[in-house]
KETIMI-474169 format. One record per residue (C-alpha): z, x, y; residue in three letters; residue number from 1. Coordinates in nm, 3 decimals, padded with zeros to 5 digits. Layout:
<rs>
zz | xx | yy | res | n
Z | X | Y | ALA | NUM
...
</rs>
This chain:
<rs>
zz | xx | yy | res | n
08.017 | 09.546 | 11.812 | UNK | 1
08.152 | 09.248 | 11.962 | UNK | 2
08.308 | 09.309 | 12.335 | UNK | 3
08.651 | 09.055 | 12.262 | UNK | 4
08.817 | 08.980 | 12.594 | UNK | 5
09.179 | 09.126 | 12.641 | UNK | 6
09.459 | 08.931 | 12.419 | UNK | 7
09.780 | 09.024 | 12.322 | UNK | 8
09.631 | 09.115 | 11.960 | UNK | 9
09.648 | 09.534 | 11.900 | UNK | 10
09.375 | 09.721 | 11.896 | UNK | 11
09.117 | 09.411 | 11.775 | UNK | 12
08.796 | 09.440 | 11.682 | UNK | 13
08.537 | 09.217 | 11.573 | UNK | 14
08.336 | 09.357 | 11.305 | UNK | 15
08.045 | 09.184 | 11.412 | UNK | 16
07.693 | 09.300 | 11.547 | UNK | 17
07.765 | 09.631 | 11.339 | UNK | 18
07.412 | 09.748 | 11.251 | UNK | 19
07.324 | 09.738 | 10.900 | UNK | 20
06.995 | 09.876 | 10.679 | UNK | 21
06.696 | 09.661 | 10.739 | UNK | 22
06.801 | 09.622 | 11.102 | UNK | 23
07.012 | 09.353 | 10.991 | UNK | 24
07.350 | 09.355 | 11.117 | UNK | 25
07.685 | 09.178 | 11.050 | UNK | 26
07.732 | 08.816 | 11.117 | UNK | 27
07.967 | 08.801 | 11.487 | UNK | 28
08.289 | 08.571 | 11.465 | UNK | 29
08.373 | 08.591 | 11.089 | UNK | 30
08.537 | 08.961 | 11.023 | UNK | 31
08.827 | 09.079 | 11.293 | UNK | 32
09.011 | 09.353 | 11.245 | UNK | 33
09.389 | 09.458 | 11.425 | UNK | 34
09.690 | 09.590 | 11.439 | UNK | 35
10.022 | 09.393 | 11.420 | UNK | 36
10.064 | 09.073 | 11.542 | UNK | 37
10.386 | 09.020 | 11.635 | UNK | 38
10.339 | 09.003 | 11.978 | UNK | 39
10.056 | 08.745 | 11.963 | UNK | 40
10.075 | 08.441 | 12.141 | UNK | 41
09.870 | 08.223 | 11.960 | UNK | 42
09.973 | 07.919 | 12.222 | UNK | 43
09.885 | 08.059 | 12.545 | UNK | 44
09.638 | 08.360 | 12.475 | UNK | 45
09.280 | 08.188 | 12.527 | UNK | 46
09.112 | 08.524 | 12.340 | UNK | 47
09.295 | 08.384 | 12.048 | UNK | 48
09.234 | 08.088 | 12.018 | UNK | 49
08.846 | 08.112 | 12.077 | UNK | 50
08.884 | 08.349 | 11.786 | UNK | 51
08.895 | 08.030 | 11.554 | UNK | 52
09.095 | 08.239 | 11.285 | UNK | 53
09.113 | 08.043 | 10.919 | UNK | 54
09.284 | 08.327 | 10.728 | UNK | 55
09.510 | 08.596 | 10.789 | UNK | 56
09.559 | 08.880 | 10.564 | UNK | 57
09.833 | 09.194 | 10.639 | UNK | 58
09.840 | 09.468 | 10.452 | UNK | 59
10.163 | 09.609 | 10.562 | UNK | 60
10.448 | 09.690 | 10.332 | UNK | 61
10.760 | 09.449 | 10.300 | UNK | 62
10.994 | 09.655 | 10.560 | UNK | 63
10.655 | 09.653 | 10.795 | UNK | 64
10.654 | 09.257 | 10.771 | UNK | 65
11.005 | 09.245 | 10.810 | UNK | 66
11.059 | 09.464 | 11.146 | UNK | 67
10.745 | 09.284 | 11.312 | UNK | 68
10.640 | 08.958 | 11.151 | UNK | 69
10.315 | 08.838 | 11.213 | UNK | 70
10.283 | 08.584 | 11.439 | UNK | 71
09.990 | 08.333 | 11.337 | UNK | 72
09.765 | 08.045 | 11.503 | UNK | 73
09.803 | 07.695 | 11.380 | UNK | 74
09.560 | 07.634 | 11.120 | UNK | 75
09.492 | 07.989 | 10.972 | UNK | 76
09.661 | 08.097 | 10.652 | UNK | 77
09.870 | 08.401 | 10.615 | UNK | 78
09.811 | 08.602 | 10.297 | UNK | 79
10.012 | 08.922 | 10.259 | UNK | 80
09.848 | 09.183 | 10.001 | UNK | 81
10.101 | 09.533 | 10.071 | UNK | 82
09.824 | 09.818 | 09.992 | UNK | 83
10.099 | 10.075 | 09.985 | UNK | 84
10.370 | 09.928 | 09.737 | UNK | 85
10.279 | 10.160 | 09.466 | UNK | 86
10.280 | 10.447 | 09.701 | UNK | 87
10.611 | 10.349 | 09.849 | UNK | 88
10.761 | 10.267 | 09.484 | UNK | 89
10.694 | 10.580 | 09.416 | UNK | 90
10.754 | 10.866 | 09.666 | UNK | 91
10.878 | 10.647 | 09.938 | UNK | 92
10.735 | 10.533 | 10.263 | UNK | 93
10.431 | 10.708 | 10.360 | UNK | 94
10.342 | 10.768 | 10.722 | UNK | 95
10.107 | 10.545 | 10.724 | UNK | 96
10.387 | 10.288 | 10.713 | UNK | 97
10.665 | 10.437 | 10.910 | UNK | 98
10.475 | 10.582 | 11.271 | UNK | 99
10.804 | 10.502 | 11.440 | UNK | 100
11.024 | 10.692 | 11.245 | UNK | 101
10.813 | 10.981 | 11.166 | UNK | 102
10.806 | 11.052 | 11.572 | UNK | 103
11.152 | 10.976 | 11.628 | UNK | 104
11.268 | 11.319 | 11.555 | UNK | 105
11.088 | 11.634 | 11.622 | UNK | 106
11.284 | 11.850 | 11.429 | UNK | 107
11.225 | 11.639 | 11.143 | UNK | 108
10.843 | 11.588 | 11.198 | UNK | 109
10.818 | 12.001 | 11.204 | UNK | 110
10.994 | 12.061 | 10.864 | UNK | 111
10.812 | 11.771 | 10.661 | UNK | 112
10.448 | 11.784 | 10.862 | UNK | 113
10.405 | 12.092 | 11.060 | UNK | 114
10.198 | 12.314 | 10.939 | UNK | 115
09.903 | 12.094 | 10.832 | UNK | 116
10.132 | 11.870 | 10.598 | UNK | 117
10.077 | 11.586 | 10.839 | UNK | 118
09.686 | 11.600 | 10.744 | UNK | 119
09.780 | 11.634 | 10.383 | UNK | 120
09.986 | 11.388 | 10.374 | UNK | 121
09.748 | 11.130 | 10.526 | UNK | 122
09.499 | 11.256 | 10.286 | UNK | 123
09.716 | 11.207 | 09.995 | UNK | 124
09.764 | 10.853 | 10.144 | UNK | 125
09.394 | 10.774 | 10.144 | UNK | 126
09.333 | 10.878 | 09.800 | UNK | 127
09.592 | 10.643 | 09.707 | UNK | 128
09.478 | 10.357 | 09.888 | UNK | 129
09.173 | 10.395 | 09.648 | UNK | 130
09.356 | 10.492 | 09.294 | UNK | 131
09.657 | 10.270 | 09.313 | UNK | 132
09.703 | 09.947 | 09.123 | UNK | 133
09.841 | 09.803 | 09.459 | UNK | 134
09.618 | 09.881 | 09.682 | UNK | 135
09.302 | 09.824 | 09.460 | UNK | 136
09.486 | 09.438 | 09.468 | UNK | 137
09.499 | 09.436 | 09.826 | UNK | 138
09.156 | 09.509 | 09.879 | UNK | 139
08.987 | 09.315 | 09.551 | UNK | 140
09.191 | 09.006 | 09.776 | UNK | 141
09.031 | 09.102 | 10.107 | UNK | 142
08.681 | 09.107 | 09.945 | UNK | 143
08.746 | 08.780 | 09.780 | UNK | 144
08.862 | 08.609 | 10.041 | UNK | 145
08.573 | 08.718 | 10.269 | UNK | 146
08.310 | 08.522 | 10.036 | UNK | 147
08.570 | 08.230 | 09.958 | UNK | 148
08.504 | 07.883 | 10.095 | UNK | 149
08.640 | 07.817 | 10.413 | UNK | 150
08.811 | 08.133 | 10.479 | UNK | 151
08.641 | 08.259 | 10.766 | UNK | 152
08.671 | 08.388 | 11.067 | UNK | 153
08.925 | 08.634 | 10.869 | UNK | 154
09.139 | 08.875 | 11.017 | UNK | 155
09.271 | 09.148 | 10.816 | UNK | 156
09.522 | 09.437 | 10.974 | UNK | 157
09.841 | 09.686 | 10.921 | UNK | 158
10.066 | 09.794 | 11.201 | UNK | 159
09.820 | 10.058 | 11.367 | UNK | 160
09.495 | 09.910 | 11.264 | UNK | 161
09.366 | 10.230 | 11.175 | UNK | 162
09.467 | 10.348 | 10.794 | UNK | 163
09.442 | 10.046 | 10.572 | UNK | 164
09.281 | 09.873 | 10.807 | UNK | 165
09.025 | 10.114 | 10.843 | UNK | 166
08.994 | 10.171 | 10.472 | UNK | 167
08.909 | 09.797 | 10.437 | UNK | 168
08.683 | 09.803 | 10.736 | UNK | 169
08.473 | 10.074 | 10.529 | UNK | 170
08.478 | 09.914 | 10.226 | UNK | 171
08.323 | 09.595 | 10.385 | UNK | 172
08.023 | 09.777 | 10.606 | UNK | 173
07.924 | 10.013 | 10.307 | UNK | 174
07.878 | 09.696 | 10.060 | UNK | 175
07.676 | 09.524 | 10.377 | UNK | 176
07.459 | 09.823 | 10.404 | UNK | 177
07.595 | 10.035 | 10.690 | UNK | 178
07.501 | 10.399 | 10.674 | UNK | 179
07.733 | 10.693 | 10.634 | UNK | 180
07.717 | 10.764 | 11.021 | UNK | 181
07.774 | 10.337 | 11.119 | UNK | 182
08.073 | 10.380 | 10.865 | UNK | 183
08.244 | 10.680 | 11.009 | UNK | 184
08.174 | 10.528 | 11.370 | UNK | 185
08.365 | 10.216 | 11.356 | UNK | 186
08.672 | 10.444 | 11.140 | UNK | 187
08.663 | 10.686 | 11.449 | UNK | 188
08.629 | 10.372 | 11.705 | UNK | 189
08.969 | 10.275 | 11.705 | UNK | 190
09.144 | 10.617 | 11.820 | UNK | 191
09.132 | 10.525 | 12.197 | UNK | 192
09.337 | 10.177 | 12.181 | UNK | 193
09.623 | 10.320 | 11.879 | UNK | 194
09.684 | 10.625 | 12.118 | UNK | 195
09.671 | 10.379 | 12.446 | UNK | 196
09.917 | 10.147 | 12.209 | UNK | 197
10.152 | 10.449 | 12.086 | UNK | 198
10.150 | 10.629 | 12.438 | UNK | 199
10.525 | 10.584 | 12.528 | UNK | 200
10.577 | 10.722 | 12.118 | UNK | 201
10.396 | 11.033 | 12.169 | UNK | 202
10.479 | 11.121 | 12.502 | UNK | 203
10.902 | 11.078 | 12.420 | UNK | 204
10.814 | 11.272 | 12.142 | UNK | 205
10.625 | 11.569 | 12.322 | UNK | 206
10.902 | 11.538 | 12.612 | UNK | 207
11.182 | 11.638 | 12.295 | UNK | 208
10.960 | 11.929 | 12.173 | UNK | 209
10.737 | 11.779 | 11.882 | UNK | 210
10.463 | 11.949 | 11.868 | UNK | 211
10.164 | 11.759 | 11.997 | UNK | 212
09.908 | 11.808 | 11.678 | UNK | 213
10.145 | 11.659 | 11.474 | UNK | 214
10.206 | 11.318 | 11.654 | UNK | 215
09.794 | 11.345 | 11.728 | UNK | 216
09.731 | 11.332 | 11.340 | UNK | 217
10.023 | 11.025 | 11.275 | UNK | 218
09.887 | 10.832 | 11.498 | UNK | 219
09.495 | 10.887 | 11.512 | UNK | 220
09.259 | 10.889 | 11.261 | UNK | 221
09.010 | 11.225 | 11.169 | UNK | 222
08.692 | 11.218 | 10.953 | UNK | 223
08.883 | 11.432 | 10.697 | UNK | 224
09.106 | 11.162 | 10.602 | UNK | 225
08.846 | 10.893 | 10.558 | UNK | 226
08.668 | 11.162 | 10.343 | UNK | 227
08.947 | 11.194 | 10.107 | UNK | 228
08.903 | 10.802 | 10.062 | UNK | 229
08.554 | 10.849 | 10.030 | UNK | 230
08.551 | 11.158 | 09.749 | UNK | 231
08.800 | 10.944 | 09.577 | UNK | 232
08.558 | 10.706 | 09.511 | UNK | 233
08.291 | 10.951 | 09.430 | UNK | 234
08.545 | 11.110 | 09.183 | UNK | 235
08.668 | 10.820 | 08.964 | UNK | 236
08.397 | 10.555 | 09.032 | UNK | 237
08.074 | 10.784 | 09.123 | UNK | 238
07.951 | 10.468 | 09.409 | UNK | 239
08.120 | 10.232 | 09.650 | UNK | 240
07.939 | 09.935 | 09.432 | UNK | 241
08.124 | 10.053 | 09.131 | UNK | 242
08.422 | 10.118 | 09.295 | UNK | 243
08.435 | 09.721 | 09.397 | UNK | 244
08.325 | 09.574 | 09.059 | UNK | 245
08.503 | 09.845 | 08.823 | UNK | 246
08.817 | 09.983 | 09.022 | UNK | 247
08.885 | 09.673 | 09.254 | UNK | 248
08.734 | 09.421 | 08.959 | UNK | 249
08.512 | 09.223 | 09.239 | UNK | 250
08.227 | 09.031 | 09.028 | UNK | 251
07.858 | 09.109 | 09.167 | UNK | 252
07.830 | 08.733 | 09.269 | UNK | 253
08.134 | 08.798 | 09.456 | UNK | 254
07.979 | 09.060 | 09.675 | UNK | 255
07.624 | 08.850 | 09.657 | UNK | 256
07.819 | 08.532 | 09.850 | UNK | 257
07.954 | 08.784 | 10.102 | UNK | 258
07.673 | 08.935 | 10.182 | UNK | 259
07.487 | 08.625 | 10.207 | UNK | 260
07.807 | 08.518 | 10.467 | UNK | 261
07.814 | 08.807 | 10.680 | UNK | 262
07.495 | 08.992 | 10.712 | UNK | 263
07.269 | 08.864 | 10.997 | UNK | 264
</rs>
């Protein structure tokens, strides 16, 4: 992994130097992932701009875009592809979405996920970001765009950085040829910077009673919610390679250019 010097992008990561099978590894400079960029600034923050970014792509849901809009560099394109719309169309917002509001009140965050609900929920939100018509978009866009013509460096990213994003972050190192352990690495990786970033969130929680295990699963991730992802695809699709050409409806020469792009 890349070491990117501090910038006013969340919890950014450059998917880059990952080691893949072969002892190849991924291509540095082309694949970023983050949280939300609203407070970016592309103008003064050198990190940024050495980043070279061509293409943009959020994954967040309309209300996300619309409480926090992305803030982007001259020159790179923004592409919004809203992985949860069919979730959110129909049972409402998932956590995933709303990490603000599910903290807000403790009271609240007891009676809908204490108990373990809060891990079942985020489970339930993984499966669908493999199953659902919307999300299957989002990420059949991401892989396209990552072995288009002049699209790269790419960033792709959600609020946290760590659901969707992380999702799409595993889909891309499995079809490079990361192994199982590589995968769940990078999908743990990012739990230090989202609880750094949601510190004053859990700790006003805490102070009004919440109980501490649930704001720990909302805002972190756990190998048990990646797995859910991960025995989705099993499930409907039996491989990750058939998962991209049947489910997300990515052509093999698709995935042949992006390999050929990002493995080292």
């Amino acid at each position: 992994m890349i070491a990117i010097p501090a910038t006013t992008i969340a919890n950014l990561r450059d998917l880059g130097s990952t080691p893949l099978s072969g002892g190849r590894t991924v291509r540095p400079g082309l694949v970023f992932r983050a949280g939300q960029l609203d407070r970016m600034d592309p103008a003064t923050d050198p990190a940024v701009a050495a980043l070279g970014l061509r293409t943009i792509l959020d994954l967040r849901t309309d209300a996300e875009r619309a409480d926090h809009p992305d803030r982007v560099p001259a020159g790179a394109r923004l592409l919004v592809a809203d992985a949860l719309a069919d979730t959110l169309s129909a049972s409402g917002a998932p956590a995933a979405a709303q990490l603000k509001h599910v903290l807000a009140d403790p009271v609240l965050a007891e009676e809908h996920l204490g108990g373990g609900r809060a891990q079942a929920r985020f489970a339930d939100t993984y499966r669908a970001l493999v199953s659902t018509g919307s999300a299957r978009a989002a990420y059949r866009t991401l892989l396209t765009e990552l072995a288009a013509d002049d699209a790269l460096p790419l960033l792709f990213h959600c609020t946290a950085g760590k659901d969707r994003t992380g999702w799409g972050a595993t889909v891309i190192l499995t079809l490079l040829g990361a192994d199982e352990e590589t995968v769940e690495r990078e999908y743990l990786s990012v739990n230090p910077a989202v609880r750094q970033a949601f510190a004053p969130l859990i700790e006003g929680f805490v102070a009004q009673g919440g109980d501490p295990e649930i704001a720990l699963a909302v805002i972190g991730v756990v190998p048990q919610y990646l797995a859910a992802a991960l025995d989705e695809v099993a499930a409907r699709y039996g491989t990750m390679e058939k998962y991209v050409r049947e489910g997300l409806g990515v052509p093999d020469g698709t995935v042949s250019r992006l390999r050929s792009r990002l493995i080292a």
